[in-house]
Each structure stands twice: as C-alpha cells, then as structure tokens.
C-alpha positions in Angstrom: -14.6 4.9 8.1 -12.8 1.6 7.8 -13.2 -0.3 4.5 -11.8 -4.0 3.9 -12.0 -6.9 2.0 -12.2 -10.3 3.8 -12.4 -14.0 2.8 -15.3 -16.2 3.7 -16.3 -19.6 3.1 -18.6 -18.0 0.6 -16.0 -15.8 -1.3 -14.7 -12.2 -0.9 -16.9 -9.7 1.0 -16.4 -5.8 0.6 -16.9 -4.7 4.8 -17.1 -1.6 6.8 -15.0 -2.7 9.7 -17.0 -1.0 13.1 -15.7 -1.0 16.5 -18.1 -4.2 17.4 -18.6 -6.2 13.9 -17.7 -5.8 9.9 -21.0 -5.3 8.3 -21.4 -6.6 4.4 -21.8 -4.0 1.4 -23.2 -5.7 -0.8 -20.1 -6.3 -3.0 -17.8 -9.1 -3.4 -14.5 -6.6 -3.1 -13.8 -3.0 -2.7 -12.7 -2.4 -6.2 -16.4 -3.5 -6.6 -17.7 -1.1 -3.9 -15.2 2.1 -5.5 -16.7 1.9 -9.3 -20.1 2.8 -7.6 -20.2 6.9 -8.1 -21.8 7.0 -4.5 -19.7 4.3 -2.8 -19.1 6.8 0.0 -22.7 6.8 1.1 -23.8 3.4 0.1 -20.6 1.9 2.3 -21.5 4.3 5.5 -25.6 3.3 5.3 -24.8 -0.3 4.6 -26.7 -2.8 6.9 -25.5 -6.1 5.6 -24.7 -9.3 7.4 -22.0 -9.0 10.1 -19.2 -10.8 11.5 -17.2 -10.9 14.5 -14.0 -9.2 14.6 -11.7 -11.6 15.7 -10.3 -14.2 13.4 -11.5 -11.6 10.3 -9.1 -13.4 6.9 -8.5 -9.9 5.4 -7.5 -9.9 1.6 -5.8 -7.3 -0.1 -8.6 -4.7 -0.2 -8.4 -4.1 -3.9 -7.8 -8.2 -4.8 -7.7 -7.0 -8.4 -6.5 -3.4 -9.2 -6.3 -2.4 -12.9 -2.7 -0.5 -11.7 -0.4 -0.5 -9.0 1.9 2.6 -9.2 4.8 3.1 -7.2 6.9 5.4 -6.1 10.9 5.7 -5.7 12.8 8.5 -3.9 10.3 10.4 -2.6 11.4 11.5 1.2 13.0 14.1 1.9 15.4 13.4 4.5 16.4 10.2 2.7 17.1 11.9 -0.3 19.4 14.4 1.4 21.2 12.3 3.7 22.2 10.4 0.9 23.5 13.3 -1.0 21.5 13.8 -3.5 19.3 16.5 -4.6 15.4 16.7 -4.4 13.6 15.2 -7.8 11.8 17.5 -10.0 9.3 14.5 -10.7 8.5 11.5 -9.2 10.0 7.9 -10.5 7.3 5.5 -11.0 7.2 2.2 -11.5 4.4 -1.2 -11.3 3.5 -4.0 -9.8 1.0 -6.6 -11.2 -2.4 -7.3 -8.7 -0.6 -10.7 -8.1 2.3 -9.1 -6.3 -0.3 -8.5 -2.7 -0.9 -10.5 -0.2 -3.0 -9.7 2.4 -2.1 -7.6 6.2 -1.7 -11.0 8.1 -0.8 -13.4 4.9 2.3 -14.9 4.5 5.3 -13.2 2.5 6.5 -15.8 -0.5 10.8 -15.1 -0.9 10.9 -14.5 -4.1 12.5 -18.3 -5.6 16.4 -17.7 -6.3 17.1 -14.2 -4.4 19.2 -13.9 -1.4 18.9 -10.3 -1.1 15.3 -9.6 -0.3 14.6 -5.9 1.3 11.8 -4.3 3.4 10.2 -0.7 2.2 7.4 0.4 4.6 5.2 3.1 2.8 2.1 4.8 2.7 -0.5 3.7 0.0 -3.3 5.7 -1.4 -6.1 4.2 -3.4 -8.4 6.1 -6.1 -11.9 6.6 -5.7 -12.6 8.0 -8.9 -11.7 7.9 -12.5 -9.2 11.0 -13.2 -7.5 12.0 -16.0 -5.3 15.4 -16.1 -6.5 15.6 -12.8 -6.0 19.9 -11.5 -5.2 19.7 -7.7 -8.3 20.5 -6.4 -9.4 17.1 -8.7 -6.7 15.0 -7.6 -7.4 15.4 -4.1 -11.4 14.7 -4.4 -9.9 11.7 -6.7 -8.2 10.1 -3.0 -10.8 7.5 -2.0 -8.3 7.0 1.1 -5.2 5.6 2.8 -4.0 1.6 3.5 -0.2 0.1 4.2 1.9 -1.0 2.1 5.5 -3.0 1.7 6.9 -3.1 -1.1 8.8 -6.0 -0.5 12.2 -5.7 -2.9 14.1 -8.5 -4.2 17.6 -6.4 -4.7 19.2 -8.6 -6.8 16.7 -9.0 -9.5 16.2 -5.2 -9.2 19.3 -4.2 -10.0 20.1 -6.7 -13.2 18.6 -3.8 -15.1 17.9 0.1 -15.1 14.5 -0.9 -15.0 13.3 -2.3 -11.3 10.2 -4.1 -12.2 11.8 -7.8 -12.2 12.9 -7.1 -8.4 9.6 -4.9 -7.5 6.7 -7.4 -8.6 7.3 -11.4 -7.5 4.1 -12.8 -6.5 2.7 -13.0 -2.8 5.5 -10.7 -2.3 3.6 -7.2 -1.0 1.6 -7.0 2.2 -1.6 -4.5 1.5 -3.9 -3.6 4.2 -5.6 -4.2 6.6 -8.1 -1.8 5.4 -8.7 1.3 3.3 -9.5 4.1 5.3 -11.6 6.7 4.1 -10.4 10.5 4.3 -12.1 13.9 4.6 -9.3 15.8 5.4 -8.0 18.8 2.5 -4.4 18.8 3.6 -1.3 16.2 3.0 -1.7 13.9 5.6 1.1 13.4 8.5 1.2 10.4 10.3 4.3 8.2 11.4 5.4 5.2 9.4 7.5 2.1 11.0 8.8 -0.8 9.8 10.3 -3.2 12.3 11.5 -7.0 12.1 11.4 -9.6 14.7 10.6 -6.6 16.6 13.6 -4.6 15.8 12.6 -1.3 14.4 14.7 -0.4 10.8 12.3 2.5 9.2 10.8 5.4 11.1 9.3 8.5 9.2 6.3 10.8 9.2 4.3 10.7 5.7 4.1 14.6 6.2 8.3 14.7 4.7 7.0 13.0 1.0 8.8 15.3 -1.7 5.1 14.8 -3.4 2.3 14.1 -1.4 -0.1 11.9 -2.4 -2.6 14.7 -4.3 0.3 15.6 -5.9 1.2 12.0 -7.4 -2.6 11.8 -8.7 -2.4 14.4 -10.6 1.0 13.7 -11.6 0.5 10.1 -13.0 -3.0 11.3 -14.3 -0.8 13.3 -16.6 0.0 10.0 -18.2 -2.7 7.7 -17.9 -5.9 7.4 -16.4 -6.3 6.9 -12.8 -9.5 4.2 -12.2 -11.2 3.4 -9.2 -9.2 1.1 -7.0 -6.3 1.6 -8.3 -3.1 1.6 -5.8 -0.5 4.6 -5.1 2.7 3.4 -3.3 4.3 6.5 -2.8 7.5 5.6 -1.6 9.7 4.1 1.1 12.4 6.4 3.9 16.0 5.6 5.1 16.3 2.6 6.7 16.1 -0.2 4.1 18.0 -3.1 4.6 20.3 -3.1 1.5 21.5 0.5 2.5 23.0 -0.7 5.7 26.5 -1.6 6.6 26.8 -4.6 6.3 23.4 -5.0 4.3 20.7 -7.3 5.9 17.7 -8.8 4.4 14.3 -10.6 5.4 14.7 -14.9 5.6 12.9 -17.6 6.3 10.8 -16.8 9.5 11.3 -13.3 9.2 8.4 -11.4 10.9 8.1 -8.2 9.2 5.4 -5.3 10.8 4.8 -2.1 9.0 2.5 0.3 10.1 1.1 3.4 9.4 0.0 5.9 12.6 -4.1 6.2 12.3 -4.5 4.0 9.4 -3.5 0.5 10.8 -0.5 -2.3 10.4 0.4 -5.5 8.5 1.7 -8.2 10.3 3.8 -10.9 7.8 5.7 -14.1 8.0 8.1 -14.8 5.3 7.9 -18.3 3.8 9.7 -20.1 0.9 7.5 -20.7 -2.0 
C-alpha cells in the first residue's frame, strides 16, 4: 500500500495512491493519518474522492514531522573501503521539517556554498509512538519505507564537528514520492541509486546497513521518544560527490534522481534561491 501526500487547490490531502487513481483519507497529511492507532485499516478501507494519476503535486508525505533523524556512516562497504572500522553505534544527527521538498520539487542551493553534495538513502517513517522500544517493538513501530536525499552543503558541514549547519538548509531534501507500507519481519534489501544528469554516482543494496532500520528505532528510542511521522534517514553509501577525485558537486540545473528498488524515486532540479 502506497501512502502520499499531495497538494490541491483545496490544501494537502493524505492519499492511497492505486494503480488507476489516489483515493482521499480523510486527512489533510499523513502525519495526520499515522496519529490515528488504526491508520493501517482506515487508509486500506478508505473510499474518499479520487484523482487522476498524472500531474499528482506530491508533498513531502509527512509536511510537518516533530523529528527528522539521520544517519551517518552506516554501510558497510563504505565504511571499510575507506578504512575504517564498523561503528559500535550509530551517529545521528537532525534536520528541521523545513529542510523537505517534495519527490518532483525543486532543490533550493543552499545561498553562499559552492560545495553542495548528493547522499541517496533509504528513509523509514514511524507509525507509532515508541519509547525504549525491544526489537520485536521497534519493528511493529516501522509504519513503512520512502526516499530520501539528504542533500549536503560540505562547506557549512564541516565549519564545525557538529554537521547540522551543512545537513538542514531549507528546500534542500527531496522526500517521497510516497510512504509505502510494510508487512515484512526481516531488514529489508532493495537497491539504492543516485544518478545526475543521468550519470549514475551511488549504487547500493539497503540489505549492507551496519544497523538496519529496526535496529535504529530502537536505538534512538533509547534517547527520546519516537512519534508517529517522524522520519529515519538511515544513511547514505560510497559514491558521494565530495569523496571523489577531483570532488564534484550539484549546480544550477543539476537533475538529481534517487531511487529506491520497490519503493519508488525522486526526480529534482536544483535552483538558486
């Protein structure tokens, strides 16, 4: 089951996106939808206006998440081939809500960097509130899957130890298109790809995470509460642009895809602001 958030004339509108129409829920967003304890069933029964497919203005799905928590360092090949040894934990960091865009919306350059970098990753949003989640808990906590790039300005990032300046510039991180909803027990393995202007830079398969995304929930659940709708980034492979030799980076016209196998892509222009 396909779950998005699209703009109408009217406002948001939370949809389940079918093979022949996205049918209304009843709720202006998905964060909306995700606070109801039976979202699951209300969303699949839902029989709400509909509207065609093509031309659908998809929002971020969660416009409005109470947290945003990525993830850095967390593949394993990358780790290694850059000769370092596998974390024990995970390095988190945030974004503010404002930091999305949408899957087809354009990318804003962040004013005053010349060093900004793709990272194609997996995101995983929570479906119920979880704190001290035990595995079995952190899994049933996974609402689902969406894509996510966590577009980098590099040279903000590294003006401190702390990368927040460079991780959370406005209209800076495509979200979407969609939440998809997920049954399945064990870590999920799909293939990840970032290309731009149709060059590919990162290929990896989800399944190589150091720590998967039940083990993140109950990780970060350790330290604060996990709400529904909030956002998991869980962290970006090889192939970033300020690793390579010599570094490259997105600019002006930049078309910058990132998809995730199964769950669906993001398709962004980068703009000045």
């Amino acid at each position: 089951m396909r779950l998005a958030t699209i703009r109408t004339p009217e406002g948001t509108r939370a949809v389940r996106v079918d093979e022949d129409a996205a049918v209304e829920l009843g709720h202006p967003d998905l964060g909306a939808l995700l606070r109801r304890p039976d979202w699951r069933t209300e969303a699949a029964a839902a029989n709400g206006p509909r509207h065609d497919l093509a031309g659908l203005d998809y929002a971020p799905p969660v416009p409005s998440p109470e947290k945003i928590v990525c993830v850095g360092l967390n593949y394993r090949n990358h780790i290694l081939e850059m000769g370092r040894e596998l974390p024990e934990h995970p390095t988190l960091f945030a974004k503010f809500g404002r930091a999305q865009v949408g899957a087809h919306d354009p990318v804003v350059l962040p004013a005053g960097s010349g060093a900004v970098d793709w990272e194609a990753e997996l995101g995983v949003y929570i479906g119920a509130e979880v704190r001290h989640a035990t595995p079995d808990e952190a899994r049933a906590a996974i609402a689902g899957y969406t894509v996510v790039n966590d577009v980098t300005a590099r040279d903000f990032q590294y003006r401190s130890p702390q990368w927040l300046q460079g991780k959370t510039f406005e209209a800076s991180t495509p979200v979407g298109p969609w939440l998809v909803v997920t049954e399945e027990e064990r870590p999920l393995s799909r293939e990840l790809t970032c290309t731009v202007d149709g060059e590919l830079m990162q290929k990896a398969d989800t399944g190589d995470l150091v720590f998967d995304p039940a083990a993140l929930v109950a990780y970060i659940s350790a330290i604060v509460t996990l709400a529904p709708g909030d956002l998991i980034a869980t962290g970006t492979p090889g192939g970033v642009g300020h690793a390579r030799k010599p570094p490259r980076y997105l600019t002006e016209g930049s078309e910058l895809v990132t998809r995730v196998e199964g769950i669906g892509d993001c398709r962004n222009t980068l703009v000045r602001g």
